[in-house]
C-alpha positions in Angstrom: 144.1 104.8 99.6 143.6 103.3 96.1 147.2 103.9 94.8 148.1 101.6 98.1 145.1 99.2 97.5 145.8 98.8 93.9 149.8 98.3 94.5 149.2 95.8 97.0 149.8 92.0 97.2 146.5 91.3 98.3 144.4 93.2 95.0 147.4 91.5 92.4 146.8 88.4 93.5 142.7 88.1 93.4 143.2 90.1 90.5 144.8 86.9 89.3 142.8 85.2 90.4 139.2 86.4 89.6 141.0 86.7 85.8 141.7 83.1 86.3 138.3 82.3 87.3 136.7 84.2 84.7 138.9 82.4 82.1 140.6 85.5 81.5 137.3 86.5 78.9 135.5 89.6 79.2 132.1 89.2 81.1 130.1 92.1 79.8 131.1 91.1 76.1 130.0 87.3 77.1 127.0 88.1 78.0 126.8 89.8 74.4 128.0 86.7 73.1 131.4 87.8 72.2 134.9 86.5 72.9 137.5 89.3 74.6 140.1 88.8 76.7 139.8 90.3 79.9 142.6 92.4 81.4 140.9 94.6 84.0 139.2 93.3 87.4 136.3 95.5 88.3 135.0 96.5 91.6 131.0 96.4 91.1 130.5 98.5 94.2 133.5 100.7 94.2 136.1 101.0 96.8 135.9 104.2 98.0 131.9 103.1 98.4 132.7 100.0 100.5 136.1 99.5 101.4 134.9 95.8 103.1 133.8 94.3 99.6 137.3 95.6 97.8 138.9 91.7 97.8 135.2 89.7 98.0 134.8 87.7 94.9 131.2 88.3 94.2 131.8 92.1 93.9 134.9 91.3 91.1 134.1 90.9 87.7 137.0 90.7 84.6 136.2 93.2 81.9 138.5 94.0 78.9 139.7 97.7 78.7 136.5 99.1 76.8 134.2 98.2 79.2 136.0 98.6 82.0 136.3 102.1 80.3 132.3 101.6 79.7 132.1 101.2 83.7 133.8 104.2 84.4 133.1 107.1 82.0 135.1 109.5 84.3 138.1 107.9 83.9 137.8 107.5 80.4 137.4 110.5 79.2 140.0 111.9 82.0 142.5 109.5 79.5 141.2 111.1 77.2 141.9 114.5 77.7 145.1 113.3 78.6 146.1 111.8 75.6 144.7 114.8 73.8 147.2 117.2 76.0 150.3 114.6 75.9 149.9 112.1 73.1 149.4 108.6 73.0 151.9 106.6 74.8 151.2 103.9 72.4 152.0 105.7 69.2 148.0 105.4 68.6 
């Protein structure tokens, strides 16, 4: 269900636009009062949790990459291992 969700015109564009509304900055870091640029849209209440919140705007919030890797630990450290096994696909 998620790699259908996620490839979906629906999700890219309120991705788009809960970036745009966020002003494309990082709300966790905000709150901290530091300036990041956002480039992830996270689900507060996940998904696979409640599939009927997955495009309502008060359950998106625009993170950048380390806290959206902050939110979800699992994933994280899943990329992780991975770049352990295969490299970095970045050259980092």
């Amino acid at each position: 269900m998620n790699d259908d969700f996620y490839g979906s015109t629906k999700w890219k564009r309120k991705r788009k636009a809960i970036l745009k509304r966020d002003k494309y900055q990082c709300q966790l870091c905000k709150r901290y009062g530091r300036i990041k640029e956002a480039t992830m849209v996270h689900h507060k209440i996940e998904v696979e949790d409640d599939p009927s919140l997955a495009l309502v705007d008060s359950n998106l919030v625009s993170l950048c990459k380390q806290c959206h890797e902050k939110m979800h630990p699992e994933k994280a450290s899943k990329a992780l291992r991975m770049r352990k096994t295969y490299g970095d696909p970045y050259g980092g």
